[in-house]
Structures are given as C-alpha cells and as structure tokens.
VOLOMAR-318292 format. One record per residue (C-alpha): x, y, z; residue in three letters. Coordinates in pm, whole numbers, plus 50000, padded with zeros to 5 digits. Layout:
XYZALA/...
This chain:
478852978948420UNK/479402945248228UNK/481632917748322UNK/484622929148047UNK/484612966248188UNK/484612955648535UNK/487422934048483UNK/489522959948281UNK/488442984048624UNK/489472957648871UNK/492682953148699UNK/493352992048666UNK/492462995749048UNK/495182968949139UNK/497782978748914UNK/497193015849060UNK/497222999949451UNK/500732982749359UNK/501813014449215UNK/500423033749561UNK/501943009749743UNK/505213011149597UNK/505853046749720UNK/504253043750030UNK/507023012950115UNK/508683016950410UNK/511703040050383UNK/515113036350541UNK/516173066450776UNK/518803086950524UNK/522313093650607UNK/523293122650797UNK/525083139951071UNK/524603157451393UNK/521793139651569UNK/520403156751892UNK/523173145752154UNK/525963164251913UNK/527143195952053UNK/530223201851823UNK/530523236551695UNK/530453222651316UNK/526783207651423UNK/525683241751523UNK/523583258151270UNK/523643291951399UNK/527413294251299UNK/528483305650938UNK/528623276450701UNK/532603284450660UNK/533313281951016UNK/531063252151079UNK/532883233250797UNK/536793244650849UNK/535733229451275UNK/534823196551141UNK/537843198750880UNK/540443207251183UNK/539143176051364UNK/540523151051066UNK/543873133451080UNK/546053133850755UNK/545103100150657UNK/541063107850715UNK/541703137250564UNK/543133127450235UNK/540523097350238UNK/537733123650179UNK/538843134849845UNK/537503106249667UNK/534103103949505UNK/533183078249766UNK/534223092150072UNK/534183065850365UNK/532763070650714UNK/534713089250988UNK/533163069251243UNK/534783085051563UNK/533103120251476UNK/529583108751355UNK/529833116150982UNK/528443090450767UNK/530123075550407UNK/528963101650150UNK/528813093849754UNK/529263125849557UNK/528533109149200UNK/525073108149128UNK/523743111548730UNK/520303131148638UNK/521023144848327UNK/517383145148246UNK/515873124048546UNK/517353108148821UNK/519423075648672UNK/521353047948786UNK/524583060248978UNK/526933052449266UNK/524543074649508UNK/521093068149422UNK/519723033749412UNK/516703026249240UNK/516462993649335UNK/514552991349714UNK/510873002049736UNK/511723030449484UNK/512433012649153UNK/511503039848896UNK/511753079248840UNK/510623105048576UNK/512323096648261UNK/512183130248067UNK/513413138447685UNK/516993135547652UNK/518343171247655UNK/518953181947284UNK/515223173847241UNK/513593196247551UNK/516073224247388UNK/514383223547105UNK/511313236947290UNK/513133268147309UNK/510873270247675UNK/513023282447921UNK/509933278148165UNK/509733244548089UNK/513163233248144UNK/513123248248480UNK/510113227948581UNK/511953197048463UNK/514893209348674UNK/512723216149011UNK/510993178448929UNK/514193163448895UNK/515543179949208UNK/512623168449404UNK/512543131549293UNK/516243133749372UNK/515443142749746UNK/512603116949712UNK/515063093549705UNK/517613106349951UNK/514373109050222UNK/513293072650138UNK/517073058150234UNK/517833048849884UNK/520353074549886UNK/524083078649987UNK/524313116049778UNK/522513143749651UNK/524933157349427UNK/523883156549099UNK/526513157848789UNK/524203175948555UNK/523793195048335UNK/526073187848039UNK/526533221547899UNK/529013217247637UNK/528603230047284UNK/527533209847041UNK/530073226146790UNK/530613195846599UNK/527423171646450UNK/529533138846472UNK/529563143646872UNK/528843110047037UNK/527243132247346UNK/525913162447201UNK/522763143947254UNK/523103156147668UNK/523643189247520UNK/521223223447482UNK/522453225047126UNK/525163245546948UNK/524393283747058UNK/526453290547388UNK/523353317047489UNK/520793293547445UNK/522553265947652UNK/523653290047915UNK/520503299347974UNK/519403261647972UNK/522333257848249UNK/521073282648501UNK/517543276948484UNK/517703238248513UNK/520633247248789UNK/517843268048963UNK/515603245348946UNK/517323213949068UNK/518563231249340UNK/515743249349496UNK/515913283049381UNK/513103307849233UNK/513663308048822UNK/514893343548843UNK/515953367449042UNK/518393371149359UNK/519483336249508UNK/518533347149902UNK/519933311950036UNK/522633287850019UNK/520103260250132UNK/520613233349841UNK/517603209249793UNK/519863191849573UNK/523283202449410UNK/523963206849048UNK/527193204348874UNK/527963222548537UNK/529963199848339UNK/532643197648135UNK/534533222348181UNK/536143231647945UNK/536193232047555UNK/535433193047588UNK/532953181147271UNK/535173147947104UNK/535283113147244UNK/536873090247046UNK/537193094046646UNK/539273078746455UNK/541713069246752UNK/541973102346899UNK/540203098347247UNK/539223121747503UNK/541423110247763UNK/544803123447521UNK/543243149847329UNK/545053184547313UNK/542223209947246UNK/543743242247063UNK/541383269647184UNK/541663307047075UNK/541053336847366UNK/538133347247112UNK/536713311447099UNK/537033305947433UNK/535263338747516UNK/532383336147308UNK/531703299747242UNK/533083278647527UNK/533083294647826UNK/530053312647844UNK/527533286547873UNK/529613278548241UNK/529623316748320UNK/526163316048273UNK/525483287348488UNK/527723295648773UNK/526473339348786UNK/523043333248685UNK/521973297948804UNK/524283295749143UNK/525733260949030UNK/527063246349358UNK/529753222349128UNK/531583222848799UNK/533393192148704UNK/536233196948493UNK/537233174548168UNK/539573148448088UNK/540923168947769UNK/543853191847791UNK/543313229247661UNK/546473245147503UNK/548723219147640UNK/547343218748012UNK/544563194248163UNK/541273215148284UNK/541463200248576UNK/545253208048639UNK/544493249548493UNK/544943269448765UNK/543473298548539UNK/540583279548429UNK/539773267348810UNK/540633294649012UNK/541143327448842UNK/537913325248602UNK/535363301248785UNK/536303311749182UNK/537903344749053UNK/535923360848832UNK/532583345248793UNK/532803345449181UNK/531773307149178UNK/530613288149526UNK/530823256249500UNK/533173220349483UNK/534963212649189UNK/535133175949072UNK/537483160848836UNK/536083135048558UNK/536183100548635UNK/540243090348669UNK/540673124448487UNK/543563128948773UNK/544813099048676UNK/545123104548329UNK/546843135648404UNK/549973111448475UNK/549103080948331UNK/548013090347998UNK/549043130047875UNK/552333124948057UNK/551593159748180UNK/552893148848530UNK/555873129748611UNK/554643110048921UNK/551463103549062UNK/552013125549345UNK/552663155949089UNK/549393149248918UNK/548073153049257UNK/549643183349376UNK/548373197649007UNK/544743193749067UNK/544843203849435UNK/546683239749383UNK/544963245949043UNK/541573243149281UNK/539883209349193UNK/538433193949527UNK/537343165549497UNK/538563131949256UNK/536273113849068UNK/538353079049178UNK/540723067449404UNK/543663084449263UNK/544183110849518UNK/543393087549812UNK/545963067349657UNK/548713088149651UNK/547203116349858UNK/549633113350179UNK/552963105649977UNK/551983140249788UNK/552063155750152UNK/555063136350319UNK/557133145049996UNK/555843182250029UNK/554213186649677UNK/551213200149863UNK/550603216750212UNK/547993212450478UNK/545883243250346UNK/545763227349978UNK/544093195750167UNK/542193217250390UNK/540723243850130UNK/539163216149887UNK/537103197350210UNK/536333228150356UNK/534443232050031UNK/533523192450010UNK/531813199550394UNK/529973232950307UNK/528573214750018UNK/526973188250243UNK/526033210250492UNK/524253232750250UNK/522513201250167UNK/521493194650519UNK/523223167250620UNK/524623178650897UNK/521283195151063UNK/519903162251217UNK/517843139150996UNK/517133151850697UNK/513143144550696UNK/512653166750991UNK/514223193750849UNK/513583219250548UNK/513093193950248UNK/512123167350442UNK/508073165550330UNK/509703155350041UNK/508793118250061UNK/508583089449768UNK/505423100249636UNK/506973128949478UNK/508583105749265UNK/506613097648901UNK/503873116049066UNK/501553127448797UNK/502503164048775UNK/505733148448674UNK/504333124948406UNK/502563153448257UNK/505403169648240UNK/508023146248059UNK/505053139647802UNK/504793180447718UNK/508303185847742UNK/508703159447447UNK/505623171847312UNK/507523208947304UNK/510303198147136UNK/509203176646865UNK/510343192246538UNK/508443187646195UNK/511393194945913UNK/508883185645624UNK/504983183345543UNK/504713182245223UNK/500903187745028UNK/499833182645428UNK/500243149145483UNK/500833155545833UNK/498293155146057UNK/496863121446003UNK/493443123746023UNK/492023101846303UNK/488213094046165UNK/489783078745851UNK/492503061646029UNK/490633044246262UNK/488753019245991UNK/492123023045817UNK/495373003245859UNK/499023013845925UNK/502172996845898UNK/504533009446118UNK/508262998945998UNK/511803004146125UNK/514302994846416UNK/513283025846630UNK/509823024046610UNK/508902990446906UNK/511752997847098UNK/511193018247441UNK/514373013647567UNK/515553034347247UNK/513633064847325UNK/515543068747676UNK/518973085347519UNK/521583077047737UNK/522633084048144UNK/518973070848233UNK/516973052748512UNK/514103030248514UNK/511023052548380UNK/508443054448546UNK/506063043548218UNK/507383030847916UNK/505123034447556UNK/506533024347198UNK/505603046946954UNK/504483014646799UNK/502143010147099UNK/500953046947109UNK/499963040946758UNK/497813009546863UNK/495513031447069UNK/494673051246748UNK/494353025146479UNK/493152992046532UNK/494652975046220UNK/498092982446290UNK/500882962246205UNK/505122962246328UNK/507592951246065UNK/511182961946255UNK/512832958345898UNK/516382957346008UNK/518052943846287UNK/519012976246467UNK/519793011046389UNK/522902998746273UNK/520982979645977UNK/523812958245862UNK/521062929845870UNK/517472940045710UNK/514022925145577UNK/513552949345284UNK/511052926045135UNK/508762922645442UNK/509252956445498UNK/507702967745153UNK/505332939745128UNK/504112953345461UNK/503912988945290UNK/501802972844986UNK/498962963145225UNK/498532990945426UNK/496863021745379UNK/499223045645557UNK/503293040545679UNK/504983054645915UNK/508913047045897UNK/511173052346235UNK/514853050646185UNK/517953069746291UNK/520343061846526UNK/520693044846866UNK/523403046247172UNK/525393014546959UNK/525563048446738UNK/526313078246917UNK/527023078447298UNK/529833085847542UNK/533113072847384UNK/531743064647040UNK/532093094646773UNK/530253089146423UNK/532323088546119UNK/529333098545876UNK/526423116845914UNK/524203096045689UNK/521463069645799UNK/523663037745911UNK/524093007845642UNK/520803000445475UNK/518073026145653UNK/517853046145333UNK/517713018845102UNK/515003009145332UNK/513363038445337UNK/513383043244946UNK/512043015044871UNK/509453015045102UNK/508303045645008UNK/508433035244614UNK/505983006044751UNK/503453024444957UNK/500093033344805UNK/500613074545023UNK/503343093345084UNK/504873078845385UNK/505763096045746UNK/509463094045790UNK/510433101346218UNK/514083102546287UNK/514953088046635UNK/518533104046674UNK/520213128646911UNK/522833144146672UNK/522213155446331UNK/521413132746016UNK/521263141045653UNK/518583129445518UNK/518923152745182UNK/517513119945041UNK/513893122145246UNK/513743156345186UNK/513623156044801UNK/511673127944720UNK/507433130744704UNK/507243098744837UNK/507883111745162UNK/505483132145229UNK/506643143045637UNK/509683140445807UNK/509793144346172UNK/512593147746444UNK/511823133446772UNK/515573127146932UNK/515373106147216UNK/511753116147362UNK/511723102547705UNK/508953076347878UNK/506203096947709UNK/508143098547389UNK/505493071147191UNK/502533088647314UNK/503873126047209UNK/504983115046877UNK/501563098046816UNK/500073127946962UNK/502133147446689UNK/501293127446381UNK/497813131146451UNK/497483172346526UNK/495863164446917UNK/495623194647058UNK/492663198447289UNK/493463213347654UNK/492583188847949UNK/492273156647670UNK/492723125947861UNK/494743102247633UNK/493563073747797UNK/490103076247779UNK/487833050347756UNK/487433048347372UNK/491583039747379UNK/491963021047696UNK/490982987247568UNK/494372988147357UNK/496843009347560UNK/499442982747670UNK/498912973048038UNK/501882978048174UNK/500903012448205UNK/497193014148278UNK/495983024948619UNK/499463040948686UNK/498463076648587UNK/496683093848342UNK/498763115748108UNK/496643146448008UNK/498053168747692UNK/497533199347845UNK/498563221047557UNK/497873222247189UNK/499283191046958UNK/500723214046669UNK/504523206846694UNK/506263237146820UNK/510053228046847UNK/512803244846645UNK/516183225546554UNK/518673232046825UNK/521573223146571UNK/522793226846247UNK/522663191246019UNK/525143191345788UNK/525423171645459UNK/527773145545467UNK/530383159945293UNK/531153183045643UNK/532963147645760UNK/536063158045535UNK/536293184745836UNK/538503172246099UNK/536623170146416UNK/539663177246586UNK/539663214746478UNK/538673234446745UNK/538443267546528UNK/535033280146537UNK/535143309446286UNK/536083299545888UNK/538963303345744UNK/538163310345356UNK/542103308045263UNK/542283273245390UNK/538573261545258UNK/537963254445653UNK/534053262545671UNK/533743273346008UNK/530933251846247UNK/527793260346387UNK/524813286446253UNK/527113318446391UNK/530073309346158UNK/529723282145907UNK/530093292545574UNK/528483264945338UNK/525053241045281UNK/523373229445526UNK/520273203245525UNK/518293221345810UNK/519363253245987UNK/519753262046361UNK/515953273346458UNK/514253256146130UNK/511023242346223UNK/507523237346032UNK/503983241346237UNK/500803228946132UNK/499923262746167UNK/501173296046031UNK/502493324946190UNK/503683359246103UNK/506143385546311UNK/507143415846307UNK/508683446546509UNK/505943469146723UNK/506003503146592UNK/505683513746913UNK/507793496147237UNK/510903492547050UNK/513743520647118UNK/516793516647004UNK/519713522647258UNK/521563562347254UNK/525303562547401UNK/524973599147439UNK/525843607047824UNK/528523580347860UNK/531463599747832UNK/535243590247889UNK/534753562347596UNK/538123554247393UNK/537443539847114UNK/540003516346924UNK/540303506646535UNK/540533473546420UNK/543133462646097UNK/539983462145928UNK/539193497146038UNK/536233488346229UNK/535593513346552UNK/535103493746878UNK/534243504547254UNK/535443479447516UNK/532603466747729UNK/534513463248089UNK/536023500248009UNK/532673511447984UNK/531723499148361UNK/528283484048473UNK/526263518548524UNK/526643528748142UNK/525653487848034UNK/522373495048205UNK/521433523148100UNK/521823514047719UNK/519213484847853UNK/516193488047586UNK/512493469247493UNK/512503448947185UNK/508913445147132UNK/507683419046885UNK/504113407746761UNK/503283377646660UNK/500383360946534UNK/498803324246438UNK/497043327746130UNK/495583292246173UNK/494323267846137UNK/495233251846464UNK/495983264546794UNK/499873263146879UNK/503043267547086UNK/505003287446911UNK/508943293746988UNK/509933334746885UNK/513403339546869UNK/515383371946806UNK/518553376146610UNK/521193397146637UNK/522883404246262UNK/526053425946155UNK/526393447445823UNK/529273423645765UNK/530943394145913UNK/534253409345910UNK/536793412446252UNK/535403378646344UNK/531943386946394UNK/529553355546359UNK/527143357346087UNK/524323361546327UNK/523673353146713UNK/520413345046892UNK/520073369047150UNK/516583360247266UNK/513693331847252UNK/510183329647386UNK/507843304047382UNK/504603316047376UNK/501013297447339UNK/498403313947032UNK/495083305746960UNK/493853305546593UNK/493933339346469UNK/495193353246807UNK/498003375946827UNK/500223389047075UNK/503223410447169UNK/506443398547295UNK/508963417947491UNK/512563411147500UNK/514853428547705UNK/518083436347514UNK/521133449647656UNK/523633462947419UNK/526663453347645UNK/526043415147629UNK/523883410047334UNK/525513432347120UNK/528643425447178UNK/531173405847044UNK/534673390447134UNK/537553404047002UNK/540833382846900UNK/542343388347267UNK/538873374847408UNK/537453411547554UNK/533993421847475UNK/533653451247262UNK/530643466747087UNK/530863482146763UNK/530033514246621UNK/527453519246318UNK/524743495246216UNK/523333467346392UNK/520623449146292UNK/517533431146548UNK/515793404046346UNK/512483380846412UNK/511553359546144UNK/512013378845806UNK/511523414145993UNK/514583436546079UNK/515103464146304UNK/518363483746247UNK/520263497246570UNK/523313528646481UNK/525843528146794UNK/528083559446739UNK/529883578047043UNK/
C-alpha cells in the first residue's frame, strides 16, 4: 500500500468511526407514560384502547383538558403524562419540526427525492420501502430522546390539478388513482403495516397524516391566498378528483390522521365541514384516527373568512364538525370561554382527546418506556443506515425522466469522456441544497451533480452562469466561452424554492428571466449538442429545448434527494450494472470528502432511466387560465380547456406518462389471460338514461357481491427489445367511445414497474374491477358504469370491453 493510498484509507476509516460514533452517542430516555409503579386502569394494556383512553380523559380538569387540544400539548404533571408535540414533518424523510430534533447526537436523516419525482417511478413497491425507512428513522429518533412526537404530517396527497402550484412538488402528481395509491402504501409503510392486505393491529410504529383535506391546490397567486380562498367544488369533481386520493389513504392505507385545509369549500372551512369530517372521513370511509387542523387554520376561520363571529364560535365549529386537535394555540386560547358560554359541551371536549390519547397509546407511549417495548430495537443506527442510502439513490434513480434524446446523444459514453472535458453550466447544477425540494432535514450525504460529474471526468469545469434560478443577474459570456472550450455541456436550470414553494404560486410556466437566453446561446456556442436537465418540481415549457438540434437531451430530475448528483450522473452516462460500487477505487480519489467512508452507495438496478411524467406541462399560454377555477372537466362554450391528462382539451409540451428509455420496448394484450367481465347473473339492475341518452348502472345499487364477481385478469406482455437492460413502468388505460356525460378522456387504472433484461419479455397481470375502474362519477357525484364499449389500453394496444345488462 503506498503512502497516498494509506492516507486516503486512514482518512476514510476516521471519517467512517465519527460517522459510527455519531449513532452510537448516548441517547436520552424518550418520553412516555406509565412506568412500572402505575396501576391506573388507562396504563393497563390488557384493556381496550377506547376504555384505556376515555379513563385517562375522565381524570382531566376543564382547564387541562382544553390545554390538550393544541399541537403542543403541555405536561399533566399530577397524572404522569409527559408534554407531547403532535407536529412533526417527513414528507419524504424525517425534517426539521417542532417534535423531532436533529440537532443532539442525531444530526442527519435519509433525505429521499422530493415526492413528484419518486411518483414518477410509477413503483408502488418502492414508495412503500421509502415509507417503512422513513417510519423507522422516525422511531430512531423518538428511541434516541431527540423526540417529543411521532406523528408525522405526511403525505401531501393533493392533486396537482393546476401546473402553477407552488406545492405540487410534495404531491404524487395529477391522477387521483395514482396518488391514492401513493397515500396508502407510504401510509402503510410509515406506520408499520404489511404493503397489502388486512391491517391485523392498531400498533402504530409511527403515525401518518393524509393531508389537505380537502380540494386545497392554490397558495397565493395574484393576491388570492390560501388562508381566504373559496374553492367552488362540483359533487362530480369532488367524487372523482379530490376526494379519492384521501378515501384511498384512509380504507386502504389505515391513515391514523388527516389534517384538514385552511381553504373554504363551497362557502364552509374544511376544517369547520361537519360533512367533510364526520359523515365522509369517520362516516363512510370508516376512518380511525385524529384530525388536525392546519396551522392557525382555526384561527382563520374567525380572523380571516369571517366565517365565525367570535373566537369561541370558530371553536365550537371545528370541535362539533369533528376536528381534534389545533394546529396553534387558538383553541387553548379560547377553549374554556367556548365551554362557560355553552357553544360546546363536555363530550365535544371529551370525544376529540379521547381520540388525541388512543393515538398516543397506539404509539406506545403509554406502555412503559418505549425501548423496552415493541419498536424499541429501533435504535439510531437505523437512521442513514446504508439500506437507506441505497434506497434514496434508486428511488431518484426510478424516477428520473428523459423527455428528449435526440440522434442518441444520451448516454455519454464514459471511455471518451474520461480524456475529454465537460463544462457543466447553470444555477442548479453546484448547488446541493437545491436538490432537497422543500419540508427537509439535514441529509445524511450531500453530492452536486457538479461533483458527481467530477468522479467521471477529470477535466471538468463549473460556470453557475446566473445568479440563481431566478436569473435576473447572469454571465452569458463566461457561460458560452466556457461552452467553446469544452468538448461536451451539460446545462442545469429550472426552478428553485425562491420559485415554487408553500405560499409562492408561479405566474408563468416558462424558464425564469434569462435561463433560456442562456441556454440558446450556449447551445449555439458548443462544439455537440448539449444535455439540458431541468431541476424543477412543477412543470416547465421548454417548447424552446425541445425543437432546437442543438439540444440534443433534455432530462427531468425534480428535486432528487441527497443521492440526486450521483443518480443524475448515473443517468447521463447509461450505468447500469447490478452490485456496481460507485465509489470504487478508480473514482474515489475525486469523490468530494465530505462523503467518503460514510457508506458506499451501490446502483443496484439498471441505469436506463425508467420514470414517466407524473404531470401534464403545459405551454405557457395555459396561464390565461385562472388558477382559481376549480372546474376540472372543459367547458368548450366558454373556451375553458379543462386541466389535467383526464380532461384537458388542448397542446400540451409533454403528456401525463411520457417518458423516453435508452432502451425500447413493445406491449401488447395476452391472447390468452385476458377475459373481459359478463353482467349476466346480476339481476335486479335499473338502469337510468342520461340527457345524452347514455345507459348507466349505479355502482352502490349494485352491492359488493356483484362488484366482485365482475373482478377480471388484464394480462399484458411486455418486452425490451434492447439494447440495455431496464426498469420499465407499464401502465394501463382505461378509454371511452366518447367523452360525453362528463367522462374524462382517459383514466389510468393500473401501473407496474417491472425490471427486463435485453431481449427479455414478460407478462404482467392487472387485476381490474369493473366497479371502481370502470366507473365513472356522475353529475350528483355517484359511481355508475356504463353500458356498451369500453376500451383497456397499454401503450398503442387496445382491448375493447361491451357492458350490456
């Protein structure tokens, strides 16, 4: 071993002994109830979780009482229950938040993709995992006393119906199927639970909370904010595009919280909406679980909408409509003149902590000390363990879309790149606090893609070119003299969180100031086509990139995470071997050191970018579109174009599911698997006619025996023609004869991600059910199915379905 490799070696062996010894730090005991001396009957874990929490709720006085129904609930001293903190962020990884603390012995966690980008992986495996390893590291925490909560306020499973959406970054995308099925298994996973099947427990490793509920997607544009806005809402829009993604998580996941929004929906605040709260959520979907306003959302209620006259009516609003719990000290404000002036009762204080105390309970807090008890192995070396680290870098891997590869100038080849040089331009491209999105904590790594890029090419050079995303300041001329002198260029604009975030709405949809003059000219100046990656979380037209030679690739990486550098360099240059250790010895000499000896990243998978666009973009021209207008389906009288793939009705610059691959692949329908559905045997159906004369069956009418039994295969084969292995996303379409009676144009019923060799081909089986896939919502929101043609489609193949009575 010479001297310069055993000094890199010592240095890797004492960055990795800080790193050990960082996790192995003494913890702090965590807070909990019910040590071994308690013999009170809401201590004794043998008694139903109800009666155990109403015991501990009849011991309270009024004032302790009302105290509890803030999001930082104080001590009750005299009965052993310790302060609790119920708002904790880990929209994807745990973050910085009133109840975890990443700043003792723990001071980093697993940073994965922001949200839009893992949807765009279309893995519904994978975004479990991420939920289970975010769940864990949460405990982590809790265990190591860094912790005064465990309930999580994640996942953001709002729409993103409209592209200028400040948050639609936290969001699975536009297709209320595809992000309710992103709610309930990242809700399973964070909590504990198996990714399918019956939930056998109310154990909670740690609680997840479906937010916001409901029809809440606007923030602040052009002086209409969040807080005031009146959100219009049809019965068939609210059945088929806003609600379901919070059915979904609360039936099928088990959410154990659903925070409601600050908006008002036809005139009354969510979190005042009695038939929002308690008939649909508690009512119908059967929901068990807390209910949490938005932060001062009970405030605004009075302060703000003028919805309620005093502060002790916006109080008694929230309470009987079946919120439990205030984000804010509004209710322990005016919680007890509420009472005194008899606005509420005892039992509307009692029924919200009896939920508040089952919640903790299911959590384990009142079982003793938490590490002796059923999660308590879970100690701070769970936390950016490696499994973990893998895992962020495939998940950004996964979603990484390529939107153009023009004459193949994507992959970059690495033997002629690495006596080559590269200039790597642009504001988002040496920035690795850029790549986090927003609602974050410290990562556990952090990689520019600048620095990636450095491990692959040794003559590599950063011009940033403007002074931010915003690029109201920019270099141009260093920029393309930069471009002149190197062999290849990789651009990386977009956006950043100055851009799009909570409270700030975009008022265009094009690159901010100068980017594309930037990019133009760069590209006029390079001596190759250039590579063109778009840092954003919402949608960007970039019509401009698209048609011009010069730009030979465009990529979309959103906000990729901790390993977002290292999958996007991954990406550009095709790695794909299973098991490849990116930080082998031939790189490690020019990874940055911040990160060396603190794990070793492995791919794992194949480098051919699988991931599909989980939005629409739109061209600019969709800004003339008031973002205020809820209406989901078009309105050709009025020239109002509709939003999202189901309903719009005009260009686009990429479509819902559009995504290139190195390789190619073909799809079709099995001749043999695939059965369509016969409603013969179902009798008793009444069948109703439309103004439009269309025939319709109402789902409820026809009752859950006759749904299942219409249950059929859809069996699809698909194949990688080559040349590279791949991940490849299949996803299944349902499509009308007509769009007529509202129906959308198409809806995604189904999505697989599935891993192909070169030339290997396999079949895919999706379970379709008639009754929910079928379907569609009527004008007075019910579920009906129609009769005559429907139409299964994969790729460019179509299967056609005949429902007749």
């Amino acid at each position: 071993m010479g001297r310069r490799t055993r000094t890199h070696a010592v240095q890797a062996a004492a960055l990795l002994l800080a790193f050990l010894h960082l996790h192995v730090a003494a913890a702090a005991d965590p807070p909990f109830s019910c040590g071994a001396a308690s013999g009170a009957p809401y201590c004794d874990r043998k008694l139903p979780m109800e009666r155990r929490a109403a015991d501990l709720v009849s011991k309270l006085s009024l004032e302790e009482k009302i105290s509890q129904l803030g999001d930082e609930s104080p001590a009750v001293a005299r009965l052993g229950v310790p302060a609790y903190k119920w708002w904790s962020e880990a929209l994807h990884g745990v973050a910085w938040s009133k109840g975890m603390h990443l700043d003792g012995p723990l001071r980093a966690a697993t940073s994965f993709p922001q949200v839009i980008l893992t949807a765009a992986s279309f893995n519904p495996h994978l975004w479990y995992r991420i939920g289970q390893a975010i769940g864990r590291e949460a405990r982590g925490v809790y265990n190591n006393g860094q912790a005064e909560g465990l309930t999580l306020w994640a996942p953001n499973i709002n729409v993103f119906r409209d592209p200028r959406w400040g948050r639609g970054q936290e969001t699975p995308g536009e297709d209320p199927a595809m992000t309710g099925k992103y709610a309930a298994v990242f809700v399973r996973g964070v909590q504990g639970y198996g990714m399918s099947g019956a939930i056998n427990s109310s154990d909670l490793e740690a609680s997840a909370c479906c937010k916001h509920f409901a029809a809440y997607d606007l923030d602040n544009w052009k002086g209409v904010t969040r807080f005031a806005f009146d959100a219009k809402v049809t019965e068939q829009d609210l059945a088929d595009t806003y609600n379901p993604p919070f059915k979904s998580c609360v039936e099928d996941g088990g959410a154990s919280g659903i925070m409601c929004s600050y908006n008002r929906v036809n005139g009354v605040p969510t979190c005042a909406d009695h038939n929002l709260l308690s008939k649909t959520a508690r009512g119908d979907w059967s929901f068990n679980g807390y209910i949490t306003s938005d932060c001062d959302a009970v405030a605004i209620i009075h302060d703000v909408q003028g919805y309620a006259k005093a502060p002790e009516d916006a109080v008694a609003d929230v309470l009987k409509a079946g919120m439990d719990v205030n984000c804010g000290g509004y209710i322990q404000t005016h919680g007890v003149s509420a009472y005194r002036q008899g606005k509420i009762t005892g039992e509307d204080i009692d029924r919200a902590l009896r939920n508040l105390f089952a919640i903790r309970m299911r959590l384990g807090l009142f079982n003793g000390n938490p590490k002796y008890n059923r999660y308590g192995n879970i100690g701070a070396d769970q936390v950016c363990n490696k499994e973990h680290q893998d895992l962020a870098l495939q998940a950004a891997q996964d979603g990484i879309v390529l939107l153009k590869n023009h004459a193949g100038a994507l992959p970059l080849s690495k033997s002629k790149l690495s006596s080559s040089s590269i200039a790597v331009i642009g504001p988002n491209g040496n920035n690795a606090s850029l790549l986090l999105g927003n609602y974050f904590g410290p990562p556990c790594i952090s990689v520019t893609p600048f620095q990636a890029l450095q491990g692959y090419v040794k003559d590599a050079r950063f011009v940033q070119g403007c002074n931010a995303a915003v690029c109201n300041v920019s270099d141009i001329g260093e920029a393309v003299h930069a471009a002149t002198s190197a062999d290849y260029v990789v651009l990386f604009m977009g956006l950043d969180q100055d851009q799009e975030k909570e409270e700030v709405d975009r008022l265009d949809l094009g690159l901010p100031g100068m980017q594309e003059s930037l990019v133009n000219k760069v590209a006029d100046a390079a001596k190759k086509p250039v590579i063109l990656v778009l840092l954003c979380g919402g949608p960007v037209d970039v019509t401009f990139a698209k048609n011009n030679p010069k730009i030979g690739a465009i990529v979309w990486a959103g906000y990729p995470g901790q390993a977002g550098g290292i999958a996007i360099a991954q990406v550009l240059f095709g790695e794909h071997n299973p098991g490849e250790i990116l930080f082998h010895s031939a790189l490690s000499n020019s990874w940055p050191r911040a990160f060396l000896g603190c794990t070793v990243l492995t791919a794992g998978h194949d480098g051919s970018s699988g991931g599909r666009l989980p939005v629409t973009w739109y061209p600019k021209e969709f800004t003339a579109v008031p973002m205020t207008d809820m209406r989901m389906r078009a309105d050709p009288s009025t020239g109002y174009p509709g939003r999202t793939y189901r309903f719009y009705k005009g260009k686009t610059v990429y479509s819902f599911g559009y995504g290139l691959s190195y390789s190619k692949y073909s799809h079709r329908f099995a001749s043999r698997g695939t059965k369509p559905p016969s409603m013969s045997g179902i009798g008793g159906l009444k069948a109703t006619a439309s103004a439009a004369g269309t025939v319709s069956y109402d789902v409820e009418e026809m009752g859950a025996e006759a749904c299942d039994r219409l249950r059929f295969p859809a069996v699809v084969r698909v194949q990688n023609h080559g040349p590279m292995d791949g991940r490849h996303p299949v996803l299944l379409f349902l499509r009308w004869s007509n769009a007529t009676d509202g129906r959308p144009a198409s809806q995604l019923i189904g999505f697989q991600s599935v891993h192909l060799k070169a030339e290997e081909a396999a079949h895919v089986e999706f379970e379709v059910s008639p009754c929910k896939h079928l379907s569609r919502a009527a004008e007075d929101g019910r579920k009906v199915i129609d009769q005559g043609s429907h139409f299964l489609k994969v790729g460019d193949d179509e299967f056609e379905l005949s429902f007749m009575a």
